[in-house]
Biopython code that builds the backbone (N, CA, C, O; Angstrom):
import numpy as np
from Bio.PDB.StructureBuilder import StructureBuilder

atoms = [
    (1, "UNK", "N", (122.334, -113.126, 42.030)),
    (1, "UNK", "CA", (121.328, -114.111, 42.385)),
    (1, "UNK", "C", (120.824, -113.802, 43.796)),
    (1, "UNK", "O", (121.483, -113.211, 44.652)),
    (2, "UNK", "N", (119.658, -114.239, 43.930)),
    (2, "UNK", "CA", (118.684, -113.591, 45.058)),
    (2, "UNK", "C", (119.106, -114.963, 46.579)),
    (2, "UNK", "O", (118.675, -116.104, 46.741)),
    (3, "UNK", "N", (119.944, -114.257, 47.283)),
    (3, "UNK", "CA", (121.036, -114.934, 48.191)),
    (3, "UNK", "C", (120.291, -115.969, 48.968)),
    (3, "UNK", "O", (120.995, -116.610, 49.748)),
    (4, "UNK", "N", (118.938, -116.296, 48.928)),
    (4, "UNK", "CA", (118.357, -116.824, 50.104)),
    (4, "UNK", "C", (117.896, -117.773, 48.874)),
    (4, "UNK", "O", (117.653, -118.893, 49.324)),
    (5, "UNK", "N", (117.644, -117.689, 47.137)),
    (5, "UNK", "CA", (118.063, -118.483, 46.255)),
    (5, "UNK", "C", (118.981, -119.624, 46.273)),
    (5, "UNK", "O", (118.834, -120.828, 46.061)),
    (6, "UNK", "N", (120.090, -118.788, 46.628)),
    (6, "UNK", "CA", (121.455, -119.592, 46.130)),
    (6, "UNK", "C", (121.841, -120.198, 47.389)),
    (6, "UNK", "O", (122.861, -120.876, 47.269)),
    (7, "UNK", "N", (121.372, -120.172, 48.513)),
    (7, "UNK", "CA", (121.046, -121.012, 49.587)),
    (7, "UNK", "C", (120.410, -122.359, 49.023)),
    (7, "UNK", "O", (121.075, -123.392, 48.950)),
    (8, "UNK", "N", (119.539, -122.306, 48.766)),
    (8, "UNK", "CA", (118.201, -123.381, 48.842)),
    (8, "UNK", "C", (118.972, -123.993, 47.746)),
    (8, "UNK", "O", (119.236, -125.161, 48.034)),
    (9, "UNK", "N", (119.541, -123.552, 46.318)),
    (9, "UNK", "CA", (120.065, -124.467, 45.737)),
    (9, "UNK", "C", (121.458, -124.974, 46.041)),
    (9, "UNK", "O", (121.737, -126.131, 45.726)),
    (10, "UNK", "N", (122.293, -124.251, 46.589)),
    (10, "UNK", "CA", (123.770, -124.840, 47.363)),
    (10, "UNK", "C", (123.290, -126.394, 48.492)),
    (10, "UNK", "O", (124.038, -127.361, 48.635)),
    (11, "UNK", "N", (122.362, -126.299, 48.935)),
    (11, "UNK", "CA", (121.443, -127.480, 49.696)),
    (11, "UNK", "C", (121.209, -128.703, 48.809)),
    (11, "UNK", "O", (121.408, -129.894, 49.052)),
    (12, "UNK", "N", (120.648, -127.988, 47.517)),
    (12, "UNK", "CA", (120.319, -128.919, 46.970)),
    (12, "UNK", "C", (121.641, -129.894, 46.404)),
    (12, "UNK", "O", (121.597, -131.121, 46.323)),
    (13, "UNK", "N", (122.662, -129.144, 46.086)),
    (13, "UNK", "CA", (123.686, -129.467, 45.377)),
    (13, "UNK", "C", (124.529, -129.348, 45.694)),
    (13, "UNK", "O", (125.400, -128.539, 45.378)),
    (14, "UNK", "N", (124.473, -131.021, 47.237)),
    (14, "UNK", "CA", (126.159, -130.702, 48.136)),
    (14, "UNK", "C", (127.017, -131.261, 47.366)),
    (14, "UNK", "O", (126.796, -131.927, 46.355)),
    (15, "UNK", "N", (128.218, -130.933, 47.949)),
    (15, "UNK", "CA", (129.386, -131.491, 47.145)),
    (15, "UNK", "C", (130.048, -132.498, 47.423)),
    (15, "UNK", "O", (130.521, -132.749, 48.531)),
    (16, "UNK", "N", (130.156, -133.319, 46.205)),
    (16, "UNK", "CA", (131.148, -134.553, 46.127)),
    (16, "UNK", "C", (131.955, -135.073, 47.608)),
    (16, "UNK", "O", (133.081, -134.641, 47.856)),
    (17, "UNK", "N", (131.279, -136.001, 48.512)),
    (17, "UNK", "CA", (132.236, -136.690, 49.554)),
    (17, "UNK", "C", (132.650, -137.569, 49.203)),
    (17, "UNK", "O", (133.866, -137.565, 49.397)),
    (18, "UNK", "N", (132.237, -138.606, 48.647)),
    (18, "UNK", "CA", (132.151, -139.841, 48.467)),
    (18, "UNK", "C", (132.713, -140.107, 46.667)),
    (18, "UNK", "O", (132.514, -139.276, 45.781)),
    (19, "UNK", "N", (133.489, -141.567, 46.446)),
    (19, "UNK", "CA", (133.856, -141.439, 45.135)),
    (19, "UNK", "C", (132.974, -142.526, 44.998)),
    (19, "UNK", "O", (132.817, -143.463, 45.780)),
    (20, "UNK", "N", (132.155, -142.207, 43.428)),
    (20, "UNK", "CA", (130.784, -142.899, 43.103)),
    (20, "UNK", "C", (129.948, -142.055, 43.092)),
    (20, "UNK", "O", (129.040, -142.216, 42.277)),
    (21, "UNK", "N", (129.909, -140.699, 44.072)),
    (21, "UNK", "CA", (128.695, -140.043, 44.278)),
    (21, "UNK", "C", (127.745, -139.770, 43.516)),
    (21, "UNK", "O", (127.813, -138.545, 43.423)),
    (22, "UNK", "N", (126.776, -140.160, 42.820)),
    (22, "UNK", "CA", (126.038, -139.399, 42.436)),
    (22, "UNK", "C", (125.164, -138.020, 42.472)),
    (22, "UNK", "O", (124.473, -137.695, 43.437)),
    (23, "UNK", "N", (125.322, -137.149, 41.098)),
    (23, "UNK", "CA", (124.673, -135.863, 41.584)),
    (23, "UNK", "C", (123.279, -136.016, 41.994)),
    (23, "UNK", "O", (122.643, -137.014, 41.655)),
    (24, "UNK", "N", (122.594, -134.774, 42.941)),
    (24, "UNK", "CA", (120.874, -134.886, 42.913)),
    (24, "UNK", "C", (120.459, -134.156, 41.777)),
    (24, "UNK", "O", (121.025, -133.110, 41.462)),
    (25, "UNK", "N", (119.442, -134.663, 41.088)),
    (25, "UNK", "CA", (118.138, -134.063, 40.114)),
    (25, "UNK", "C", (117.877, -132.809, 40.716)),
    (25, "UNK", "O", (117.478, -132.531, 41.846)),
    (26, "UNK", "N", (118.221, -132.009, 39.610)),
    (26, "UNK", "CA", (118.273, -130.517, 40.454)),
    (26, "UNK", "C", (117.772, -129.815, 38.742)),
    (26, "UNK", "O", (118.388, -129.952, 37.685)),
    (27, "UNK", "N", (116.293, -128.968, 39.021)),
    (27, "UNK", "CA", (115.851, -128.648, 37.632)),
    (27, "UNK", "C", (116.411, -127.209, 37.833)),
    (27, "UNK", "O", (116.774, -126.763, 38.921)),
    (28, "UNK", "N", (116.443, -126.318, 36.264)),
    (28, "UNK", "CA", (117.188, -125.153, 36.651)),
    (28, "UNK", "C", (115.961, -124.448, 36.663)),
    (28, "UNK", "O", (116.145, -123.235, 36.761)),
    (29, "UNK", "N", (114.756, -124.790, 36.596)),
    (29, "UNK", "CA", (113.556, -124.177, 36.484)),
    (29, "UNK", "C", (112.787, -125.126, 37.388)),
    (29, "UNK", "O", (112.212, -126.127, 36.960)),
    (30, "UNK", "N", (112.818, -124.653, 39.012)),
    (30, "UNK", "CA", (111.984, -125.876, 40.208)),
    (30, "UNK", "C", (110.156, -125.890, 39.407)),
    (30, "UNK", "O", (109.473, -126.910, 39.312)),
    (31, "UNK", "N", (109.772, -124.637, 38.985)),
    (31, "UNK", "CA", (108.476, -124.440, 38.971)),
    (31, "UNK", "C", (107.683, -125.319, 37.641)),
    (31, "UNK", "O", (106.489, -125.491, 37.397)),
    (32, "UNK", "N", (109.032, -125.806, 36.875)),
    (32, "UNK", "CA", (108.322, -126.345, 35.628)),
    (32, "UNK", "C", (108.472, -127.718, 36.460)),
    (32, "UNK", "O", (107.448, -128.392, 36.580)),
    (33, "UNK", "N", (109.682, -128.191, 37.052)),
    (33, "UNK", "CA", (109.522, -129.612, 36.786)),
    (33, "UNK", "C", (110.402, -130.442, 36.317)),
    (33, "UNK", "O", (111.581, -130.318, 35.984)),
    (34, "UNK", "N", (109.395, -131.623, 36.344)),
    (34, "UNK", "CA", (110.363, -133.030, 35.685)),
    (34, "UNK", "C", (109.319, -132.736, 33.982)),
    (34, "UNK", "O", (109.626, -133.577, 33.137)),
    (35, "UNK", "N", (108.513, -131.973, 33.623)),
    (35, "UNK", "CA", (107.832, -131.827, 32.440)),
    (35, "UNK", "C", (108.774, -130.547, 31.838)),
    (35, "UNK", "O", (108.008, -129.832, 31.191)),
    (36, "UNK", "N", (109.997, -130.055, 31.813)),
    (36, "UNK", "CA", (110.736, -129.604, 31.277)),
    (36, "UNK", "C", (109.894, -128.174, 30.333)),
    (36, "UNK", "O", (110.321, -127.792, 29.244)),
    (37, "UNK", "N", (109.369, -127.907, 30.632)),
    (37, "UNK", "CA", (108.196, -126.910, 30.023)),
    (37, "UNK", "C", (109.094, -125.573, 30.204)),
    (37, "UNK", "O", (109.960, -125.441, 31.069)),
    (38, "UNK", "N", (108.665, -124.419, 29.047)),
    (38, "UNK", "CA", (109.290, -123.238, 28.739)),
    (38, "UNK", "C", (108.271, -122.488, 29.409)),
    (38, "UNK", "O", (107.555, -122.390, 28.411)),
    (39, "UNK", "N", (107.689, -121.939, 30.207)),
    (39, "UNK", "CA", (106.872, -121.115, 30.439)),
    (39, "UNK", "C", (107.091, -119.149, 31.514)),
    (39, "UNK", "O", (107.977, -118.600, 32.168)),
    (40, "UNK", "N", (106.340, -118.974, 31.278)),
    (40, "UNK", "CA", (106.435, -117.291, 31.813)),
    (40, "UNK", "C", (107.145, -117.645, 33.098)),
    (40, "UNK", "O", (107.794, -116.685, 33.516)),
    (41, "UNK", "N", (107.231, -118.806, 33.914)),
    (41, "UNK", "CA", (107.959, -118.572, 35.247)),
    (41, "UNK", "C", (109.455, -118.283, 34.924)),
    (41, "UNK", "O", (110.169, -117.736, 35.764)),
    (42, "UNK", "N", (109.928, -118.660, 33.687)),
    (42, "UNK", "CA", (111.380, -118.446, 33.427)),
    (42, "UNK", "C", (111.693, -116.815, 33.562)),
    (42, "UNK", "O", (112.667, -116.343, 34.149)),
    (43, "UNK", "N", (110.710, -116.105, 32.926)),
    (43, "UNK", "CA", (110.962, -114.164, 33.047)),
    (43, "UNK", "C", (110.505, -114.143, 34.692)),
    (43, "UNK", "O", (111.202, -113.354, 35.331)),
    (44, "UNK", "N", (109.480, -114.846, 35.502)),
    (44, "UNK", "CA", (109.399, -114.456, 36.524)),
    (44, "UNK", "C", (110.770, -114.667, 37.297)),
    (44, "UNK", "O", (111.276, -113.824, 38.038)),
    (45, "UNK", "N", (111.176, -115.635, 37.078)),
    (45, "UNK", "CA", (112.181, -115.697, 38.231)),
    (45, "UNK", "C", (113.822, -114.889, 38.121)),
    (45, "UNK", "O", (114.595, -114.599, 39.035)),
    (46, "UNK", "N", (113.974, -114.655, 36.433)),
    (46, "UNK", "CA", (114.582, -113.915, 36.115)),
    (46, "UNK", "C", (114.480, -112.330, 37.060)),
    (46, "UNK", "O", (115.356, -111.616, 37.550)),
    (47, "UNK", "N", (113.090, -112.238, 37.018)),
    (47, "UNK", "CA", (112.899, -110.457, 37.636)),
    (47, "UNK", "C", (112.946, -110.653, 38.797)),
    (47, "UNK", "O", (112.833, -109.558, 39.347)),
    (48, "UNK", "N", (113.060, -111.509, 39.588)),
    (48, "UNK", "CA", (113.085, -112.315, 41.160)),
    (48, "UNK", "C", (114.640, -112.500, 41.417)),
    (48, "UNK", "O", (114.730, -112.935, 42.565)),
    (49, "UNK", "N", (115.497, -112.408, 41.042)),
    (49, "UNK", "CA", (117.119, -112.799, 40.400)),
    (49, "UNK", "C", (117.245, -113.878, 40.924)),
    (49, "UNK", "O", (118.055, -113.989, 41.844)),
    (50, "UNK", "N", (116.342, -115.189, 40.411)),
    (50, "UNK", "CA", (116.338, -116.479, 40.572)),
    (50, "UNK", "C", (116.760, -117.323, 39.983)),
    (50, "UNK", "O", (116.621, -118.482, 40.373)),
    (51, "UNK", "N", (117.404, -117.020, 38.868)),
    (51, "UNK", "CA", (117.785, -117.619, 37.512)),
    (51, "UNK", "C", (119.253, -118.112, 37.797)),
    (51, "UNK", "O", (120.239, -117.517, 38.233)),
    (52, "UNK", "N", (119.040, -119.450, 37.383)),
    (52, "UNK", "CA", (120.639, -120.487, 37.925)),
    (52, "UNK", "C", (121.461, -119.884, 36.938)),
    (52, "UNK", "O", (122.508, -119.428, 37.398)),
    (53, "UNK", "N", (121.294, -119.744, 35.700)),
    (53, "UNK", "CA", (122.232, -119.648, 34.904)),
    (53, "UNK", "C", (122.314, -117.881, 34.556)),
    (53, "UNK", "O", (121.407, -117.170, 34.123)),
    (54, "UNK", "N", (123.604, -117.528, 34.885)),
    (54, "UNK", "CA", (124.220, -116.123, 35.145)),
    (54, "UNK", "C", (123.515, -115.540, 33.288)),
    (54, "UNK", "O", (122.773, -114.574, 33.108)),
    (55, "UNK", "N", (123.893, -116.203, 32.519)),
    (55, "UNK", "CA", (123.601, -115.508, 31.044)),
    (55, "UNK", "C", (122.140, -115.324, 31.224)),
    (55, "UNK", "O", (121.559, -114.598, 30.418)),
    (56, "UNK", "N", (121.415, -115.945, 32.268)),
    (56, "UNK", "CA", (119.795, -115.761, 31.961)),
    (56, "UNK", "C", (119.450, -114.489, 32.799)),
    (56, "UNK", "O", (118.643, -113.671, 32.356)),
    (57, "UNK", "N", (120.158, -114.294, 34.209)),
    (57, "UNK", "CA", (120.208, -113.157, 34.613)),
    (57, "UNK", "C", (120.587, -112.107, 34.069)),
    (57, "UNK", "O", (120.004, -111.082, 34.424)),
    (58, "UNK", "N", (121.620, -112.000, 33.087)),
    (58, "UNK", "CA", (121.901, -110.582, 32.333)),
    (58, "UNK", "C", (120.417, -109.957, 31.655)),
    (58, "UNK", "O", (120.283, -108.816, 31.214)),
    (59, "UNK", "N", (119.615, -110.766, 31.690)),
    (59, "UNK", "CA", (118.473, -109.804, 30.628)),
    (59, "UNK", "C", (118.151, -108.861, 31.578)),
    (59, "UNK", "O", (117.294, -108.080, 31.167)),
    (60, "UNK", "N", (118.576, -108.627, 32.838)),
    (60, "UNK", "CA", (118.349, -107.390, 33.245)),
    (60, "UNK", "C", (119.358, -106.221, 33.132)),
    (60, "UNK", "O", (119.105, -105.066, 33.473)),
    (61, "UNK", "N", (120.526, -106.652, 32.617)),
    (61, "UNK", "CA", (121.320, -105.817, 32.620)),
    (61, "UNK", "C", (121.271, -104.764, 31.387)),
    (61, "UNK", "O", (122.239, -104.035, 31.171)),
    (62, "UNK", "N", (120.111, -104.718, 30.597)),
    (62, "UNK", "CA", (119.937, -103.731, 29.943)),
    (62, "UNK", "C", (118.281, -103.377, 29.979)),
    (62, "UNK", "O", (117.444, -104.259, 30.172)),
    (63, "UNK", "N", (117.937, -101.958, 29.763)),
    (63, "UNK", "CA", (116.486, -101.762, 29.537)),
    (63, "UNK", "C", (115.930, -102.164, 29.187)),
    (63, "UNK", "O", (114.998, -102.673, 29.811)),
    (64, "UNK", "N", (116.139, -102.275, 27.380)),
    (64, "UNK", "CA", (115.221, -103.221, 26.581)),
    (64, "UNK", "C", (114.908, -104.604, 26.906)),
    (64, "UNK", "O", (113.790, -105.120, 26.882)),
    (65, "UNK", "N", (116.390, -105.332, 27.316)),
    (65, "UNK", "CA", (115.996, -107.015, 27.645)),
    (65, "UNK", "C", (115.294, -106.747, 28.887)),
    (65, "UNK", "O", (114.456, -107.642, 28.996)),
    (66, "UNK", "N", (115.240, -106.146, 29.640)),
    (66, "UNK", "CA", (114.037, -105.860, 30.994)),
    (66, "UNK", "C", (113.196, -105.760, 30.982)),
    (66, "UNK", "O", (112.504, -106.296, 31.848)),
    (67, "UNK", "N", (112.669, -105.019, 30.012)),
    (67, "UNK", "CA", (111.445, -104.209, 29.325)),
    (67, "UNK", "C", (110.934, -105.691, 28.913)),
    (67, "UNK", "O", (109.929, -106.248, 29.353)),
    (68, "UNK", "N", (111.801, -106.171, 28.024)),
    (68, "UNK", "CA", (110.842, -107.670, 27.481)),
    (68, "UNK", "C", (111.005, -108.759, 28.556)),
    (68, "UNK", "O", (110.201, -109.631, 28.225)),
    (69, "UNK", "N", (111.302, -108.943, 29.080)),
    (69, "UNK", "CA", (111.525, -109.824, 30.379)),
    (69, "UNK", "C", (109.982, -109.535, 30.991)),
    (69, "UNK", "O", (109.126, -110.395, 31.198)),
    (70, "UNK", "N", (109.863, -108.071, 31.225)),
    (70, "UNK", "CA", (108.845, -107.933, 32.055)),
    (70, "UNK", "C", (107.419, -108.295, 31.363)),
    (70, "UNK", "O", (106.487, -109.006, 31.739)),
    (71, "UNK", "N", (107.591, -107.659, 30.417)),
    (71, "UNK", "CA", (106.425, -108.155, 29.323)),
    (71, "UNK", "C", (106.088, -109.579, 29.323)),
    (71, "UNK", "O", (104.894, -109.839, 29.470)),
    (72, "UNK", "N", (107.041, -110.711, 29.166)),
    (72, "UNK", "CA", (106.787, -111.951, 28.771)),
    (72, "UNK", "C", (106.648, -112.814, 29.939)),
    (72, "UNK", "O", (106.490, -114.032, 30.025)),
    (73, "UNK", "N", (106.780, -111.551, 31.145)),
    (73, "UNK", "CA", (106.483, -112.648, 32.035)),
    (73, "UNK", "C", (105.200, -112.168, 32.557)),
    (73, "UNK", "O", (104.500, -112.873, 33.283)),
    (74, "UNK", "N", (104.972, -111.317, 32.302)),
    (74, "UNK", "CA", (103.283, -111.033, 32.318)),
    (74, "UNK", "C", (102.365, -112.043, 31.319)),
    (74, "UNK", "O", (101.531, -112.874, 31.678)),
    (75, "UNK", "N", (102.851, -111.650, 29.764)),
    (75, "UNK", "CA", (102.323, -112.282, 28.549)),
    (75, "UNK", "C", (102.876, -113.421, 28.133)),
    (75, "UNK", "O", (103.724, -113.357, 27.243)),
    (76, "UNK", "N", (102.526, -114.618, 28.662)),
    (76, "UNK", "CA", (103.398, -115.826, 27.586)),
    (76, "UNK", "C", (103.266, -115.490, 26.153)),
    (76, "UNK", "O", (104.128, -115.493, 25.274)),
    (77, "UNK", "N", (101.575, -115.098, 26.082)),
    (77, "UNK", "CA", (101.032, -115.104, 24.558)),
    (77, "UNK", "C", (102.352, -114.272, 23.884)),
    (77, "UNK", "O", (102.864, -114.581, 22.808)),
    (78, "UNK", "N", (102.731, -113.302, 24.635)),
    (78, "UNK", "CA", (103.372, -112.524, 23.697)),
    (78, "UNK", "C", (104.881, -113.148, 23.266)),
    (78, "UNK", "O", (105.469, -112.947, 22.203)),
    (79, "UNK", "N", (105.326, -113.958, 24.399)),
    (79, "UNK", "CA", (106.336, -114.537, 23.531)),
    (79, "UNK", "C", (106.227, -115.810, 22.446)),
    (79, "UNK", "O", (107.121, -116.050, 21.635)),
    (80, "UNK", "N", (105.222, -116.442, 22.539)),
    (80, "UNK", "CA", (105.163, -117.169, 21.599)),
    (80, "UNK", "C", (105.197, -116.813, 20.535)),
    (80, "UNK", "O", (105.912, -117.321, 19.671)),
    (81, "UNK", "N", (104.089, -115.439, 20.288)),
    (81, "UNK", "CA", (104.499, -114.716, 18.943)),
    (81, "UNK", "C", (105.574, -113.945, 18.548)),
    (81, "UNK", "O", (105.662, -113.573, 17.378)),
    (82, "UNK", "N", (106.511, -113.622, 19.485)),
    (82, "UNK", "CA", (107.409, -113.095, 19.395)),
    (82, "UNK", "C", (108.636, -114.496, 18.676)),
    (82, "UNK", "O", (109.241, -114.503, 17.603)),
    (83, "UNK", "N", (108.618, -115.395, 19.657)),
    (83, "UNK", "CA", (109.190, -116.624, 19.190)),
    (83, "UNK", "C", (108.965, -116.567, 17.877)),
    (83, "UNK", "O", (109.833, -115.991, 17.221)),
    (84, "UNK", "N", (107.816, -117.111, 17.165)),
    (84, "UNK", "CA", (107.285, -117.836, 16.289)),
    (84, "UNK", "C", (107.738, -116.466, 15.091)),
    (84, "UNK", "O", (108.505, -116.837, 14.202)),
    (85, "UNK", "N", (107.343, -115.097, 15.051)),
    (85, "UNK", "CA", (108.160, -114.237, 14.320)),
    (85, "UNK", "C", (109.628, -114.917, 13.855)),
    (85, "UNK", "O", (109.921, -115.395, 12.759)),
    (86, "UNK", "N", (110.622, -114.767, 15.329)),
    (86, "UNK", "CA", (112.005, -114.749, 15.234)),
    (86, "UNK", "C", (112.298, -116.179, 14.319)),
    (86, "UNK", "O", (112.990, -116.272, 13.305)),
    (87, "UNK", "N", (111.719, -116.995, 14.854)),
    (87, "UNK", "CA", (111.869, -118.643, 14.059)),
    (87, "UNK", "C", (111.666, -117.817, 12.319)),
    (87, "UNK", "O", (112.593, -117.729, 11.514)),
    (88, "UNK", "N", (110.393, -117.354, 12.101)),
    (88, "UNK", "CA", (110.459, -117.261, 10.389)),
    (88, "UNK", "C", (111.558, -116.465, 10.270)),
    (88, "UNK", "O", (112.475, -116.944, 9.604)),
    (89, "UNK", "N", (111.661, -115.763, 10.570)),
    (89, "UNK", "CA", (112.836, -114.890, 9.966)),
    (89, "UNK", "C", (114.211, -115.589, 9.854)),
    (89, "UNK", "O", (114.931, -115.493, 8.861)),
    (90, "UNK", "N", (114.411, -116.066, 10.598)),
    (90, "UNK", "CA", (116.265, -117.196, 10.832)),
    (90, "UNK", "C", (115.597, -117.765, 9.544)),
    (90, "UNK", "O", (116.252, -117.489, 8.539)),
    (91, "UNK", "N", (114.512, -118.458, 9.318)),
    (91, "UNK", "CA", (114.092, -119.357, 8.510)),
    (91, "UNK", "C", (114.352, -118.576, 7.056)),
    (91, "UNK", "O", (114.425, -119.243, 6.023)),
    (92, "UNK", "N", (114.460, -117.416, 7.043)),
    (92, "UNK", "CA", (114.424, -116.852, 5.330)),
    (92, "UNK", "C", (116.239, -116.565, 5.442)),
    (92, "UNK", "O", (116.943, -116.644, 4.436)),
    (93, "UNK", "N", (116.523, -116.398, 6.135)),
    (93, "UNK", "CA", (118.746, -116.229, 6.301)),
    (93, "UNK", "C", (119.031, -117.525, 5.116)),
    (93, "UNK", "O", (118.581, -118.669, 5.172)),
    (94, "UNK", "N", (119.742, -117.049, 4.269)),
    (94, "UNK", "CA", (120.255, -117.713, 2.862)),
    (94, "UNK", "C", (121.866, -118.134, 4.107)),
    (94, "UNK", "O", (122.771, -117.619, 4.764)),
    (95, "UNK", "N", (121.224, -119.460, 3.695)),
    (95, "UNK", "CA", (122.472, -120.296, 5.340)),
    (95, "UNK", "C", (123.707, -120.220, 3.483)),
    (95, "UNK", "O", (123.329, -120.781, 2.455)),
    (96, "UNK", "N", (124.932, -119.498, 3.568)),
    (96, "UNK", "CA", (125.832, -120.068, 3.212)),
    (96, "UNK", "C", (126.841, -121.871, 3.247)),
    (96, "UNK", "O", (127.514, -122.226, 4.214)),
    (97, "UNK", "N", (126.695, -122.549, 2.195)),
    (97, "UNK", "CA", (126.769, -123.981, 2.246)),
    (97, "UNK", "C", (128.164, -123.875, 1.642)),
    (97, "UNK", "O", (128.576, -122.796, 1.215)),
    (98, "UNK", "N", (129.164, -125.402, 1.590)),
    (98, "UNK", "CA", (130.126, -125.612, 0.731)),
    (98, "UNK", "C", (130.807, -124.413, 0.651)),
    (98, "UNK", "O", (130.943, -123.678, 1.629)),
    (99, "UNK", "N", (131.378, -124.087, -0.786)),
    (99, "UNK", "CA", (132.266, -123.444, -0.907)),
    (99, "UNK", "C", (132.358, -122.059, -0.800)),
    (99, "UNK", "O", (133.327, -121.303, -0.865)),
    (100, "UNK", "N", (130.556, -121.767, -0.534)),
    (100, "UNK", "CA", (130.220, -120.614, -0.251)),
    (100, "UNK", "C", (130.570, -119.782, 0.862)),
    (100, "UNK", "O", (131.100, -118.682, 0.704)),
    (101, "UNK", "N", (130.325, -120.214, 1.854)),
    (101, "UNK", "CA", (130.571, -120.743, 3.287)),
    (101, "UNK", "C", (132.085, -120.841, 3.829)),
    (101, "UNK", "O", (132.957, -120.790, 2.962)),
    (102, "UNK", "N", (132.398, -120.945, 4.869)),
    (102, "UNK", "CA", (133.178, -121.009, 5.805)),
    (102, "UNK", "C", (132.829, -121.634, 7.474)),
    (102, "UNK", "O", (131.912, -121.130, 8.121)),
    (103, "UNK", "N", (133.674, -122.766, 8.041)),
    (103, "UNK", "CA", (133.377, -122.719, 9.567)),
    (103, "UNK", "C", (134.584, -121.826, 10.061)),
    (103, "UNK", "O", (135.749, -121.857, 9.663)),
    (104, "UNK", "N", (133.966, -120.954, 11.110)),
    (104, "UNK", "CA", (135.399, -120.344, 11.503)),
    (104, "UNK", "C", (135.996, -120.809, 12.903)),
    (104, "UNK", "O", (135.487, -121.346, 13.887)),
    (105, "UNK", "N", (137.240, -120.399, 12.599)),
    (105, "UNK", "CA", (137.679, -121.151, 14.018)),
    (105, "UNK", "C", (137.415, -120.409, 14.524)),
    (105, "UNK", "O", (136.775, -121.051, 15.358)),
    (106, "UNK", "N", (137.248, -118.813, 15.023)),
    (106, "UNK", "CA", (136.795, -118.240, 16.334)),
    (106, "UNK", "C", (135.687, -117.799, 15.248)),
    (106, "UNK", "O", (135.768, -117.844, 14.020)),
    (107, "UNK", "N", (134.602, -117.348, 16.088)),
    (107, "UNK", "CA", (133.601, -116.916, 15.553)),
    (107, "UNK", "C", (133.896, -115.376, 15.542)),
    (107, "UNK", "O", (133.011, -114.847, 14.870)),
    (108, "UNK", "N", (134.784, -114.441, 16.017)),
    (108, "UNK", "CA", (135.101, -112.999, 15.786)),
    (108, "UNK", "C", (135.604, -112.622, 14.408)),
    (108, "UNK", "O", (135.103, -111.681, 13.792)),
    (109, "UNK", "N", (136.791, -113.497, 13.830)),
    (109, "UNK", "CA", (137.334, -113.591, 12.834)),
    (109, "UNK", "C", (137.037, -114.373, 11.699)),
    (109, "UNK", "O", (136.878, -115.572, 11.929)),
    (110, "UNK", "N", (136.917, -113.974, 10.469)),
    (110, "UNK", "CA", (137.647, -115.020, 9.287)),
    (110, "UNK", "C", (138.681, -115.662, 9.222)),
    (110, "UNK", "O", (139.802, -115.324, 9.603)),
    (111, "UNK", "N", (138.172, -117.128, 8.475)),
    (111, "UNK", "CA", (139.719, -117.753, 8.390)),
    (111, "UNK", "C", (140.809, -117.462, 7.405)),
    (111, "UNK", "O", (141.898, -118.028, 7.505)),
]
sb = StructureBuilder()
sb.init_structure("model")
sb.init_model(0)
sb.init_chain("A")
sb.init_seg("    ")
for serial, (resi, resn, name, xyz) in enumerate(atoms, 1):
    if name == "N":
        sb.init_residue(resn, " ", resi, " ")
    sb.init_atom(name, np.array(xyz, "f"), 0.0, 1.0, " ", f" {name:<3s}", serial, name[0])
structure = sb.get_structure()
């Protein structure tokens, strides 16, 4: 994370003195808001290593997720269609039900 980042949010989010304390309203995306909106600033700040949450920073840790990082934060258009692809497709996955099916207790293994 981009250190002069993790400043400004360590500020935002002092720690517990007081018992009662309430936390501050702290968005993990400052640029969207209290309107909670998905937009291209999420890949920007990703390529900025601005991103609160460490799993959102890994998309740089490989080419390809970089490669599309960079893309979508140029192109929203392009992730929407990219989105809207990935949605149909999950959408045609024959979801195993009942007895067909299994929940597993770890998701590595069968039960």
């Amino acid at each position: 994370m981009n250190k002069s980042f993790l400043s400004e949010m360590a500020n935002k989010c002092p720690p517990r003195t007081k018992k009662g304390q309430t936390d501050p309203l702290v968005y993990l995306n400052p640029d969207s808001g209290s309107n909670h909106s998905f937009t291209s600033s999420f890949y920007s700040r990703v390529l900025s290593n601005k991103s609160v949450l460490e799993v959102d920073q890994q998309l740089l840790y490989n080419d390809d997720t970089k490669q599309i990082s960079e893309e979508f934060s140029e192109s929203f258009e392009d992730f929407r269609k990219s989105f809207a692809l990935s949605m149909s497709k999950m959408g045609s996955i024959n979801v195993l039900t009942k007895n067909e099916g299994e929940i597993r207790r770890d998701c590595r293994r069968r039960n």
